[in-house]
Backbone bond lengths (Angstrom), bond angles and torsions (degrees), N, CA, C in turn:
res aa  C-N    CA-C-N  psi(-1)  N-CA   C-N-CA  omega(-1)  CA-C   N-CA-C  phi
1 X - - - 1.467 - - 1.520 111.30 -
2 X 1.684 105.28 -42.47 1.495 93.38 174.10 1.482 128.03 -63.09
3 X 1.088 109.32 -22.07 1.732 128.68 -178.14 1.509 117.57 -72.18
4 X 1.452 103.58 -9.68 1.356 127.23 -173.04 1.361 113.40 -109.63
5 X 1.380 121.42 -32.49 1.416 128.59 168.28 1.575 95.40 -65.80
6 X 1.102 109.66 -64.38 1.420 126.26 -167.98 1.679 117.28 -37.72
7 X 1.374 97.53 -46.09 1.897 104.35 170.80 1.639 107.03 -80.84
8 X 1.366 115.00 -12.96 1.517 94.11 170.44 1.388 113.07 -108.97
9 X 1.126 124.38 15.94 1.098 148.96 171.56 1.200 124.11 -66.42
10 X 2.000 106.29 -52.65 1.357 149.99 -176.92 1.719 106.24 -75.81
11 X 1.370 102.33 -46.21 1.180 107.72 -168.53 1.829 118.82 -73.24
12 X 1.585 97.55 -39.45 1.461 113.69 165.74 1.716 119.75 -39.67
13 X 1.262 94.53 -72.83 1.765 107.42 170.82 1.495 106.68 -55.47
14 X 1.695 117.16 -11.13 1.632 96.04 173.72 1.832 112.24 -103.76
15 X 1.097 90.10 2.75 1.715 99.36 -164.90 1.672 94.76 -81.22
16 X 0.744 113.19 -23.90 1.972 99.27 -179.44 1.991 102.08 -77.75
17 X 1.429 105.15 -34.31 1.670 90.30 -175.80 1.527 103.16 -79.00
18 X 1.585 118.53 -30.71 1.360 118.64 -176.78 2.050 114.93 -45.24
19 X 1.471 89.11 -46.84 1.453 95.52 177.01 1.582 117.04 -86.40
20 X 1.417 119.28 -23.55 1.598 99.30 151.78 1.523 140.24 -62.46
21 X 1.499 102.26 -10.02 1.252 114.22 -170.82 1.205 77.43 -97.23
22 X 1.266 140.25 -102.58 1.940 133.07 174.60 1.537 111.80 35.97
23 X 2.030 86.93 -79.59 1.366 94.06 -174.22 2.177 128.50 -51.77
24 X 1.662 100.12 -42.09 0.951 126.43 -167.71 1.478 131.85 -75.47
25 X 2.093 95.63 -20.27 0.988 111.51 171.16 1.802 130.71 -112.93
26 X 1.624 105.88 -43.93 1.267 102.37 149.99 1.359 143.13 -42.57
27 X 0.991 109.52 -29.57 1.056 125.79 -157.16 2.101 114.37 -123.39
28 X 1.551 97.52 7.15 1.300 117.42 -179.37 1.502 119.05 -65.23
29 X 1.281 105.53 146.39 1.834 129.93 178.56 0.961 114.60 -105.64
30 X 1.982 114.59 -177.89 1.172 99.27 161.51 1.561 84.92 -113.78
31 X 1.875 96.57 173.26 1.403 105.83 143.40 1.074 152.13 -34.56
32 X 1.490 138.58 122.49 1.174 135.22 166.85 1.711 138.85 -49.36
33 X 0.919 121.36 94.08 1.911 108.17 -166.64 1.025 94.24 -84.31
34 X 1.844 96.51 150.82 1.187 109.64 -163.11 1.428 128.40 -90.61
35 X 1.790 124.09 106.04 0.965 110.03 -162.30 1.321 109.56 -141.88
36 X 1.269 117.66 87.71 1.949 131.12 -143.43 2.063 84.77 -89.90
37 X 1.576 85.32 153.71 1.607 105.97 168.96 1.144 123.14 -61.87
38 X 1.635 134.81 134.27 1.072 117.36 143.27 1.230 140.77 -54.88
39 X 1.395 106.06 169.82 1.580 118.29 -174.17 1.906 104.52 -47.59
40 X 1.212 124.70 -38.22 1.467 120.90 176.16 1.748 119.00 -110.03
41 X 1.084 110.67 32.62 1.479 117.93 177.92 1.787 101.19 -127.49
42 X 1.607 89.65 153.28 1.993 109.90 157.73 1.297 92.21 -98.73
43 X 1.435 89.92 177.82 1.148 126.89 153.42 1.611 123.04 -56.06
44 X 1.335 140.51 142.14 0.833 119.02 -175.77 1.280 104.57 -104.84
45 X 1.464 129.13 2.40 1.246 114.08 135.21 1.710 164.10 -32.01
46 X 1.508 92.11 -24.43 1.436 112.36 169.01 1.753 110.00 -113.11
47 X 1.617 106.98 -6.28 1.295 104.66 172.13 1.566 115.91 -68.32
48 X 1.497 95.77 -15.54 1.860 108.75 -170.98 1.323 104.89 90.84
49 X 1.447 132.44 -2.69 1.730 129.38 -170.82 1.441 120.63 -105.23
50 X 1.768 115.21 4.41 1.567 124.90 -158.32 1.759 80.59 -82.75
51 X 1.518 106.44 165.97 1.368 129.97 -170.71 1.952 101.90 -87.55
52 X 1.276 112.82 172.72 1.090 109.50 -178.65 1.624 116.37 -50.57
53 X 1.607 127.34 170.05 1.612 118.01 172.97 1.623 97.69 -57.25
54 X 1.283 88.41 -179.37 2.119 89.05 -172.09 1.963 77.19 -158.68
55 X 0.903 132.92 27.59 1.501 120.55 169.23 1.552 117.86 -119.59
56 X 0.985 123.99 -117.62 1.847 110.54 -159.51 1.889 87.34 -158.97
57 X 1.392 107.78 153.44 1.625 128.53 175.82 1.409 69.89 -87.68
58 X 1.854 92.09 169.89 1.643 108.43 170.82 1.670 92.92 -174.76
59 X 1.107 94.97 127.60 1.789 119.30 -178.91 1.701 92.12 -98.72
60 X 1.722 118.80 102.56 1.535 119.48 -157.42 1.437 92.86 -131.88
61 X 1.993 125.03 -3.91 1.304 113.10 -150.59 1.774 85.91 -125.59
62 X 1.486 129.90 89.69 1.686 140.44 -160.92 1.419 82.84 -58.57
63 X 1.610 133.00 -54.64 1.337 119.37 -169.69 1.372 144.92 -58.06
64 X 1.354 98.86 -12.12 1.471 126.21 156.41 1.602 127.46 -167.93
65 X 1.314 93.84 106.22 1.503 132.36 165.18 1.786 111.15 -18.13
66 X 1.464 103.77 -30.08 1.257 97.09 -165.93 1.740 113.58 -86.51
67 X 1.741 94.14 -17.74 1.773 90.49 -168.82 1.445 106.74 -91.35
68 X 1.634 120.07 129.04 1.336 128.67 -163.31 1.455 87.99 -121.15
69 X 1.582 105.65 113.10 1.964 97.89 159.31 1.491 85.74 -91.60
70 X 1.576 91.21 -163.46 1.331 147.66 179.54 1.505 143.14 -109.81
71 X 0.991 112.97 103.01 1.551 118.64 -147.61 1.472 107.59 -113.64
72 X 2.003 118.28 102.93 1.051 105.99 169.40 1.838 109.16 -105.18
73 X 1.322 127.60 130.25 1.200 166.91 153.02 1.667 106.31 -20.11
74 X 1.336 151.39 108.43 1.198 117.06 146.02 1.771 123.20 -83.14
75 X 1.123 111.29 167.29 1.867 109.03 169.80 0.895 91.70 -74.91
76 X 1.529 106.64 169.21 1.836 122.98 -179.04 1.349 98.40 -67.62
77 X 1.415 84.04 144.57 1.809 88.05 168.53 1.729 97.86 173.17
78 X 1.106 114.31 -178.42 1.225 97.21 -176.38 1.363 153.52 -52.77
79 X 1.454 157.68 116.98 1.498 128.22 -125.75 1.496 98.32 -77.35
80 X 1.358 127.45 154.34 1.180 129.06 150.25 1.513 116.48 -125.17
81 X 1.105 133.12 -151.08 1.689 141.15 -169.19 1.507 80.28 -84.29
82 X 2.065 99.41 169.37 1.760 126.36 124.77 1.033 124.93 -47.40
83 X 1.526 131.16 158.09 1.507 129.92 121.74 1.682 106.28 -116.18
84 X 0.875 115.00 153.51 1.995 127.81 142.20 0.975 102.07 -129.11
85 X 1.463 83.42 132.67 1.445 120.50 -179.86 1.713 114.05 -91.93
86 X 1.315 128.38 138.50 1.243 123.32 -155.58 1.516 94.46 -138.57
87 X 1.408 103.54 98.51 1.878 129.64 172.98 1.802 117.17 -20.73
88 X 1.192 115.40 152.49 1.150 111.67 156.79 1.449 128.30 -89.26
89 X 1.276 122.71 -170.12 1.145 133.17 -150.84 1.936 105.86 -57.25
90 X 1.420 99.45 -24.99 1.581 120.65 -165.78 1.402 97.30 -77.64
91 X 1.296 118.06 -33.48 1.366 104.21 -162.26 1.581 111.96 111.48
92 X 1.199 137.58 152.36 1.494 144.48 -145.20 1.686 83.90 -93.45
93 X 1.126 97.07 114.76 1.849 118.52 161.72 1.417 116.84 -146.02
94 X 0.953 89.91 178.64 2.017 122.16 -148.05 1.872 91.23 -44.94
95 X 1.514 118.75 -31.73 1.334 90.11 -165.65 1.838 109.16 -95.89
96 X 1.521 115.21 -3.94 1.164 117.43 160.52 1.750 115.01 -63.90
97 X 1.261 108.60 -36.52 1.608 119.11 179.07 1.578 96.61 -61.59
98 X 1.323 116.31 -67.53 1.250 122.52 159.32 1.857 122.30 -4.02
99 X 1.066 87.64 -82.21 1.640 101.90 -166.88 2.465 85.74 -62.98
100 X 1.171 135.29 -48.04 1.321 129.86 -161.64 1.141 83.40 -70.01
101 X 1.557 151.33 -22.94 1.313 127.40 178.82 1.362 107.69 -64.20
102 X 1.455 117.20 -36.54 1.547 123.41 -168.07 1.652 96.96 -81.61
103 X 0.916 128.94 -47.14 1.529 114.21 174.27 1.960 109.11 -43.03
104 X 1.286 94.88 -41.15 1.581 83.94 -165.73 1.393 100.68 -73.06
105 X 1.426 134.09 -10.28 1.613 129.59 -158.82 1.753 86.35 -89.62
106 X 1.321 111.85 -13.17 1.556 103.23 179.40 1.386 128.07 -86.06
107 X 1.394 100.35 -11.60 1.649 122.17 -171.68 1.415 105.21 109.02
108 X 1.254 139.39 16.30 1.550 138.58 163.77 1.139 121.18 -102.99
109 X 1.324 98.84 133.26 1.928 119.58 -167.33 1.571 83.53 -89.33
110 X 1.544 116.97 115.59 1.873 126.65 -157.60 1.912 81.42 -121.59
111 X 1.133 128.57 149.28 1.173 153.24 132.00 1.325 113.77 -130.93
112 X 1.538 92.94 127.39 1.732 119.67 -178.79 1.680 106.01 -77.38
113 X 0.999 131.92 86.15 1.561 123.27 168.04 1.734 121.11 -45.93
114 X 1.158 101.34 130.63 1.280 130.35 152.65 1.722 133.79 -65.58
115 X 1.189 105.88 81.93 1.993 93.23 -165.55 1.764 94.09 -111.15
116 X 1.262 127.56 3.72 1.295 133.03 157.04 1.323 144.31 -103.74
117 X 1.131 90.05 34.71 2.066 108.45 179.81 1.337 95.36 39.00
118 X 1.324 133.85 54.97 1.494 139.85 147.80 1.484 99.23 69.17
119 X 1.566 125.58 37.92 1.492 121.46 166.59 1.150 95.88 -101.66
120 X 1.575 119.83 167.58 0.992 121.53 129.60 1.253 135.21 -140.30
121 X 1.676 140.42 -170.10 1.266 122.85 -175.07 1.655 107.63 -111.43
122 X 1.629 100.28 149.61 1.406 112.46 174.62 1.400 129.45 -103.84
123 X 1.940 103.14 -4.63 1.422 100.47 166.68 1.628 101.10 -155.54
124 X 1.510 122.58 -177.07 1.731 130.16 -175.42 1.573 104.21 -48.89
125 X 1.273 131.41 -25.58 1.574 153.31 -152.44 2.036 89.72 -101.63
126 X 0.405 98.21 -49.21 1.716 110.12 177.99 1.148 138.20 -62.78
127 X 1.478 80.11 -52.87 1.515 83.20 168.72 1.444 121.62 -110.75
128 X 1.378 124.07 7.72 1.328 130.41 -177.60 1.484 83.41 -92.92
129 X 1.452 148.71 -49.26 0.845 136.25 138.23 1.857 138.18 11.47
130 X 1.387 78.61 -60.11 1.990 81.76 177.50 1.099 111.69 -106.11
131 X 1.366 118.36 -7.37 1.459 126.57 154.85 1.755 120.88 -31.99
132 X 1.785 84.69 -76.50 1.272 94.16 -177.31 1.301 131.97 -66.07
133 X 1.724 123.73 -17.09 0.680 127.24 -160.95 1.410 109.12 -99.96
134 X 1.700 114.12 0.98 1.368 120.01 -170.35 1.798 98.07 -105.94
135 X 1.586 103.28 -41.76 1.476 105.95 -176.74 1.801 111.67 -69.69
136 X 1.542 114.98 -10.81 1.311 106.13 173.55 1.173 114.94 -95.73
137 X 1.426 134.07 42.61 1.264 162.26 -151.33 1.517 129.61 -164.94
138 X 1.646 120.60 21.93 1.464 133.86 -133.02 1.918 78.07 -63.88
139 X 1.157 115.70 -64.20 1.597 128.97 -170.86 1.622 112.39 -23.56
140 X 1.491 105.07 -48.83 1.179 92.08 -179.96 1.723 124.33 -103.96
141 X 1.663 106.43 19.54 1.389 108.50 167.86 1.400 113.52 -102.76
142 X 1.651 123.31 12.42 1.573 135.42 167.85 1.690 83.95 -98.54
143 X 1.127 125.28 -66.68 1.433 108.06 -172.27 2.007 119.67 -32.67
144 X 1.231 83.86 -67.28 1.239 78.92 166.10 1.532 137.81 -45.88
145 X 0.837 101.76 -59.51 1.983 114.63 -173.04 1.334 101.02 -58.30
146 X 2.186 122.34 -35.89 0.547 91.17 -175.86 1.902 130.58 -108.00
147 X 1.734 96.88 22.22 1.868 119.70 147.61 1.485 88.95 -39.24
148 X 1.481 105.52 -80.08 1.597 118.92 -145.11 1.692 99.66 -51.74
149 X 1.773 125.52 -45.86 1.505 100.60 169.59 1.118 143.22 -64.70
150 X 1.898 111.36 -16.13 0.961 132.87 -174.88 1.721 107.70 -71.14
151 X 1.340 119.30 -61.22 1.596 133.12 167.24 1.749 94.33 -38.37
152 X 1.244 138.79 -79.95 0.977 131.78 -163.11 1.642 114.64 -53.35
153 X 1.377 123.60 -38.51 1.426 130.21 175.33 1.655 103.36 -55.64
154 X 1.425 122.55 -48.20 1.400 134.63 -171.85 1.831 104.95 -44.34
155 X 1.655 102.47 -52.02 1.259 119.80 -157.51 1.896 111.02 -60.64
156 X 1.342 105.86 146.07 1.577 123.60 172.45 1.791 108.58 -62.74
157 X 1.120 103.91 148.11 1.486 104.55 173.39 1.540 128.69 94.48
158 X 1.171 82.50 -11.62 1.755 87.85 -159.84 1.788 113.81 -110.89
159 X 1.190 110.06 166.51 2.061 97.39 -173.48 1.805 99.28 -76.08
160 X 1.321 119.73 -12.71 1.512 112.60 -159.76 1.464 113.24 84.76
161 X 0.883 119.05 17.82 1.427 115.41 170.60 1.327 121.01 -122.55
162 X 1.564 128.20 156.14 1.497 117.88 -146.41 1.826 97.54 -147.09
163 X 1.412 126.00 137.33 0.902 142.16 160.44 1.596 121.36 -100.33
164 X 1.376 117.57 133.73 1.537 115.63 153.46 1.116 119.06 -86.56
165 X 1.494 141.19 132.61 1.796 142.42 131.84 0.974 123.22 -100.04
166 X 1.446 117.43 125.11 1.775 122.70 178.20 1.581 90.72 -132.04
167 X 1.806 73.08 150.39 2.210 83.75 164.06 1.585 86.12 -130.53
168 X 1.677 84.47 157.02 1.418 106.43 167.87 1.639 97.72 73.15
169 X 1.826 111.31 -136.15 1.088 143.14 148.96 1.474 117.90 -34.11
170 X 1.525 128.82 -23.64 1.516 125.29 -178.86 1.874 79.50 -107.14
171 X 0.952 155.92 -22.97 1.796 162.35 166.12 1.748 79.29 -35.40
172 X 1.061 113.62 -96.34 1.505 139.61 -157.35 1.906 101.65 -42.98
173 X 1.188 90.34 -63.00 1.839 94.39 166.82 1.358 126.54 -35.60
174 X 1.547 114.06 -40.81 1.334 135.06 -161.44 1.590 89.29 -73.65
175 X 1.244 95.88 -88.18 1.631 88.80 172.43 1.266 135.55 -51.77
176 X 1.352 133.39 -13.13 1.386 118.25 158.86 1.813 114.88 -60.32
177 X 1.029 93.31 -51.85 1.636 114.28 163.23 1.416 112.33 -13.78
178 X 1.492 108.47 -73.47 1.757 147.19 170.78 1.617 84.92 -20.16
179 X 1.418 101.37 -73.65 1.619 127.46 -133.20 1.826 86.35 -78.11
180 X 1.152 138.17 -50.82 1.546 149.35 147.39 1.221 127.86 -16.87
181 X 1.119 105.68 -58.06 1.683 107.53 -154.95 1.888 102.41 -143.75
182 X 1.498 93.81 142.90 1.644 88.87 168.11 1.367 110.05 -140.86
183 X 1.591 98.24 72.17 1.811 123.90 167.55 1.443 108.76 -110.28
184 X 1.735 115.45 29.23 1.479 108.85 -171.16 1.766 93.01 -146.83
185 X 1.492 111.67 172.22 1.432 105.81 -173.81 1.589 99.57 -123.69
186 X 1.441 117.05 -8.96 1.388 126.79 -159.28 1.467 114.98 -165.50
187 X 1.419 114.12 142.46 1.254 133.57 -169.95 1.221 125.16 -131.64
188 X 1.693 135.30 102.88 1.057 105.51 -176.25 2.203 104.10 -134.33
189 X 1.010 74.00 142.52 1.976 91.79 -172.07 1.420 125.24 -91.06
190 X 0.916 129.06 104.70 1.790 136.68 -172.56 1.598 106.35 -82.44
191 X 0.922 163.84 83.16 1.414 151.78 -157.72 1.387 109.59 21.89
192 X 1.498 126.77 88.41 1.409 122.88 -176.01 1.495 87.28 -143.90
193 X 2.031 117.20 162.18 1.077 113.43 -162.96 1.423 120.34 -79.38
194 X 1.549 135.54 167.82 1.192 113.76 -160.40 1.811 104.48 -132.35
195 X 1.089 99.49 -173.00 2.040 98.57 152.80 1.206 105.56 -147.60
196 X 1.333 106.65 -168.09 1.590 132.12 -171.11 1.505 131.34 -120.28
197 X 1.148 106.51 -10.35 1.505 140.85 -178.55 1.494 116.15 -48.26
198 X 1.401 133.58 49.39 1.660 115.01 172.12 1.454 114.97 -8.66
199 X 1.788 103.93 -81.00 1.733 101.54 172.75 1.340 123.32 9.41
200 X 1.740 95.87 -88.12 0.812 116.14 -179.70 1.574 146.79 -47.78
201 X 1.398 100.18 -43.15 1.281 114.52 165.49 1.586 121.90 -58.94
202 X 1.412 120.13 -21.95 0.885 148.61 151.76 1.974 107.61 -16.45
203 X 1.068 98.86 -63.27 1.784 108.24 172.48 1.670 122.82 -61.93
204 X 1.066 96.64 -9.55 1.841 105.23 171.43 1.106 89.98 -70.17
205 X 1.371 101.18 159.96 1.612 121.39 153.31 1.524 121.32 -152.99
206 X 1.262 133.66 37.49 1.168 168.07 104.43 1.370 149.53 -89.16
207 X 1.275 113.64 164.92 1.475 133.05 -162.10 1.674 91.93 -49.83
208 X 1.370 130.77 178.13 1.714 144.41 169.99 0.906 120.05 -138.24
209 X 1.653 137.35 103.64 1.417 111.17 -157.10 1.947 80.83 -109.04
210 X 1.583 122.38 162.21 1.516 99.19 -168.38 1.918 72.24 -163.90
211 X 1.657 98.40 130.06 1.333 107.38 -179.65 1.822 103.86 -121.41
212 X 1.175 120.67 124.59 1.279 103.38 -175.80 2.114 114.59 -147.19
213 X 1.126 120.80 -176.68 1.459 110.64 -162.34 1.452 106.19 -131.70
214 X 1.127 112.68 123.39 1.746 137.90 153.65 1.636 95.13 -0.19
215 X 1.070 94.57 -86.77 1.700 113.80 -152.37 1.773 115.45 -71.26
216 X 1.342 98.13 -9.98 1.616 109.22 -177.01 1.438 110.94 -62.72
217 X 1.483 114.25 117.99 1.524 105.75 -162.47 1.999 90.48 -102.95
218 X 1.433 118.90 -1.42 1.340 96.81 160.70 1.491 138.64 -91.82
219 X 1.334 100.16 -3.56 1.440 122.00 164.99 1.559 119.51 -131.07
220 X 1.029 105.99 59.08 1.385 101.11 165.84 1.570 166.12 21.24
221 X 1.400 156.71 130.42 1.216 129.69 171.98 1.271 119.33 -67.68
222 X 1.054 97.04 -24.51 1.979 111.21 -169.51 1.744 98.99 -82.13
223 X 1.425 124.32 -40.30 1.274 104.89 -161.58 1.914 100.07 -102.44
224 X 1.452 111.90 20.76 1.169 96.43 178.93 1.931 95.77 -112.04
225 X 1.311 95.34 -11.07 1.694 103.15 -178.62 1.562 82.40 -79.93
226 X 1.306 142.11 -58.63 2.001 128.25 -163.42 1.281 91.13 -46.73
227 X 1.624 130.79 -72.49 1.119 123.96 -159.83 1.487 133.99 -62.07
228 X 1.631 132.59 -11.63 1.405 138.23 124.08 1.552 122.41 -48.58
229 X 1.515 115.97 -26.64 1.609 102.18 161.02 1.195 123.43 -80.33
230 X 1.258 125.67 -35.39 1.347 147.51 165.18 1.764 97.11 -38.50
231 X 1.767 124.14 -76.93 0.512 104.32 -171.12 1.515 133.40 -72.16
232 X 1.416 122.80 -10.93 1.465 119.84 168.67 1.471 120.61 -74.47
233 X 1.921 111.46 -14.69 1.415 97.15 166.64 1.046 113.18 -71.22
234 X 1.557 135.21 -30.92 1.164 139.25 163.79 1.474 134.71 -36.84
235 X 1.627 102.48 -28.76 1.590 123.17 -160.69 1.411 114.09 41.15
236 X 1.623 100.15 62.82 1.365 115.59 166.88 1.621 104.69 -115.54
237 X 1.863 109.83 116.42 1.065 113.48 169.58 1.355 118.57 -44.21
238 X 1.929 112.17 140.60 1.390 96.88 179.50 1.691 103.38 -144.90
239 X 0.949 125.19 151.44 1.294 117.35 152.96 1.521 126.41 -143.15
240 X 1.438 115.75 82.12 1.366 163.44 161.82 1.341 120.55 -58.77
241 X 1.409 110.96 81.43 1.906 105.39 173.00 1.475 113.30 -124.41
242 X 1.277 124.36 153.20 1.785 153.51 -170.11 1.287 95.82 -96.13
243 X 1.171 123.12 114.58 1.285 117.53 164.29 1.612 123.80 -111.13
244 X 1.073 127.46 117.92 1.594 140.06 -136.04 1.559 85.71 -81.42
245 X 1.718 115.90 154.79 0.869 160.03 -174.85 1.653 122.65 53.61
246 X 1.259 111.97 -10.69 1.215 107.56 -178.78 1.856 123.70 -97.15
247 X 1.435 117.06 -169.10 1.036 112.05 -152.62 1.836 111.05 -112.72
248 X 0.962 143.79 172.84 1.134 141.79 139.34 1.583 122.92 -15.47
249 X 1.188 125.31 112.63 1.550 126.73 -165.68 1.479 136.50 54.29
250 X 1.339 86.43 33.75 1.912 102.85 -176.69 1.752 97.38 -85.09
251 X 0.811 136.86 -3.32 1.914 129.97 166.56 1.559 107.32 -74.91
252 X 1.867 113.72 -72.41 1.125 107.34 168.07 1.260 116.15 -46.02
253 X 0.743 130.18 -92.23 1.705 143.39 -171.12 1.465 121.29 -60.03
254 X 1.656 107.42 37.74 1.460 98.84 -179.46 1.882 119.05 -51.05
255 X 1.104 122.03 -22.36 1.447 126.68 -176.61 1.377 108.53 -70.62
256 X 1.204 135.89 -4.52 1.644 149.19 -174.83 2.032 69.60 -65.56
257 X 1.430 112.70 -87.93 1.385 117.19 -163.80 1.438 110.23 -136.91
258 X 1.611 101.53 83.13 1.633 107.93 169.45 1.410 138.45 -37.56
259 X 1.592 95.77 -29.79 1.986 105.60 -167.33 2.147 89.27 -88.27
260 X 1.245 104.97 -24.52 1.773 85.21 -179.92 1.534 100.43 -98.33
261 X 1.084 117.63 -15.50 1.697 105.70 -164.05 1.590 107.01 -105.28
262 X 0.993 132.40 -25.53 1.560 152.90 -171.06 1.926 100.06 -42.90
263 X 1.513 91.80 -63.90 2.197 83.48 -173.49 1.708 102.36 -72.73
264 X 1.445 105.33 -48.10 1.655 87.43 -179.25 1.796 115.79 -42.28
265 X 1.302 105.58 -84.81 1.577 104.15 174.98 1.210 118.95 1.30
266 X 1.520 118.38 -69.56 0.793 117.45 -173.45 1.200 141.60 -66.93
267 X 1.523 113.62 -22.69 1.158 116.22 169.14 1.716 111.77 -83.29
268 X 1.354 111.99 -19.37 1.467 108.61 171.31 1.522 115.23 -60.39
269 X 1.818 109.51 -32.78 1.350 112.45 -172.02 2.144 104.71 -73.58
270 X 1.261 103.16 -43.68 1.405 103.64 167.68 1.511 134.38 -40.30
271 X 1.756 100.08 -41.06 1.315 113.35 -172.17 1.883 98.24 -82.31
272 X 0.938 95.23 -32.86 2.143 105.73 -171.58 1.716 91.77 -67.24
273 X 1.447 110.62 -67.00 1.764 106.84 167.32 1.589 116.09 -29.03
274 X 1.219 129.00 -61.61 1.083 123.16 172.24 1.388 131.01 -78.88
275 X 1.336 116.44 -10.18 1.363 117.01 157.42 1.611 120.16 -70.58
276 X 1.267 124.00 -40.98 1.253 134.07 169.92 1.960 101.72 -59.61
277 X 0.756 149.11 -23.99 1.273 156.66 -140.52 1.261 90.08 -116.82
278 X 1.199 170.02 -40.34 1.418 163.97 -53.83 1.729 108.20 153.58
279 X 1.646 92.09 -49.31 1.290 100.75 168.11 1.480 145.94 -106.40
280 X 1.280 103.77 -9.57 1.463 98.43 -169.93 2.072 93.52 -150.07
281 X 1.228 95.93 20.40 1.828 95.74 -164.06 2.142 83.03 -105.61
């Protein structure tokens, strides 16, 4: 009997590397080579034209088994920061994987977070759905994110320093995150929801980089201008711009409408390049 405790004993303490290797190997990519944008290009990830993901699933959150990000890899090359990337409203798909491939072509070790136990939604009913059911849970979406900074801090290559990006629904996350936890060096927000709260803001302790749209009637001009006052009563560095005429998710999805979304993007992607550079490089 003791010989029997003893092998499951053995086996216990081996079952956590068994399933990192699981995760790391079944389910393995390659590397990203490194091949960053020019000064007048996106990603062609948000163009809608990047090739399938080319990185690895990764089970990164021990508290539940079920949430699988996405892990793109850079090749060696010089270390730079993290990002996680934080899904939209749908749930983590191919074009969030997408865009973490392009982080890694920049020199960023990108994991796509998982905050929906690997569902996702197929219509407004669906995903308002996992919305709610994730945001009435704030506790365990810092747990998470902060697995996902923790895994990235662990990793070789890199400066140790960690960025969030969310659009939409992962926008709003990012900054709750901010306001939560300080296992991150940088924050940056795509049209995601906001507040007004000095107080509050108060719990940051980094820069804000916050990209947002004219025409977006769920976030506003008015409530994205409170939340740059908010944050300067705070004296929280920020760099927060509106970019006129377009709509709700015109960065990701510049291919929705290239001829209106094409110069903004891009200069949002310029300003995010250099925000990452400043902050977490």
């Amino acid at each position: 009997m003791y010989k029997s405790l003893r092998n499951n004993i053995k086996l216990a303490r081996l079952l956590p590397l068994l399933l990192a290797f699981a995760s790391s190997s079944l389910f393995a990519g390659n590397n990203i080579s490194y091949a960053p944008t020019d000064a007048g290009q996106l990603p062609k990830a948000v163009l809608g034209t990047a090739p399938a993901p080319q990185g690895e699933s990764l089970a990164y959150f021990a508290d539940n088994p079920k949430a699988v990000g996405y892990l793109a890899r850079p090749a060696d090359g010089t270390p730079k920061g993290s990002v996680i990337l934080i899904h939209e409203w749908n749930g983590l798909g191919e074009r969030v994987k997408q865009v973490a491939d392009a982080f890694a072509a920049e020199g960023y070790l990108a994991l796509a977070a998982d905050l929906y136990s690997g569902r996702t939604g197929s219509n407004r009913d669906e995903n308002m759905k996992l919305v709610r059911e994730t945001l009435a849970n704030p506790d365990m979406l810092i747990k998470n994110l902060d697995s996902a900074a923790n895994y990235l801090k662990s990793q070789n290559n890199t400066t140790g320093k960690v960025a969030t990006i969310g659009w939409c629904y992962g926008g709003g996350v990012a900054l709750s995150y901010a306001l939560g936890s300080e296992n991150h060096e940088a924050t940056a927000i795509f049209y995601g929801r906001l507040l007004d709260d000095p107080e509050k803001m108060q719990h940051i302790h980094h820069e804000i980089y916050g990209t947002f749209a004219e025409t977006d009637t769920g976030i506003p001009v008015a409530q994205v201008n409170a939340f740059v006052t908010a944050l300067r009563k705070a004296d929280i560095a920020n760099d927060v711009h509106i970019y006129d005429d377009v709509k709700h998710g015109f960065w990701l999805h510049v291919d929705r409408d290239p001829d209106t979304n094409l110069k903004p993007a891009l200069n949002a992607w310029q300003r995010l390049k250099a925000y990452l550079a400043r902050t977490i490089d």
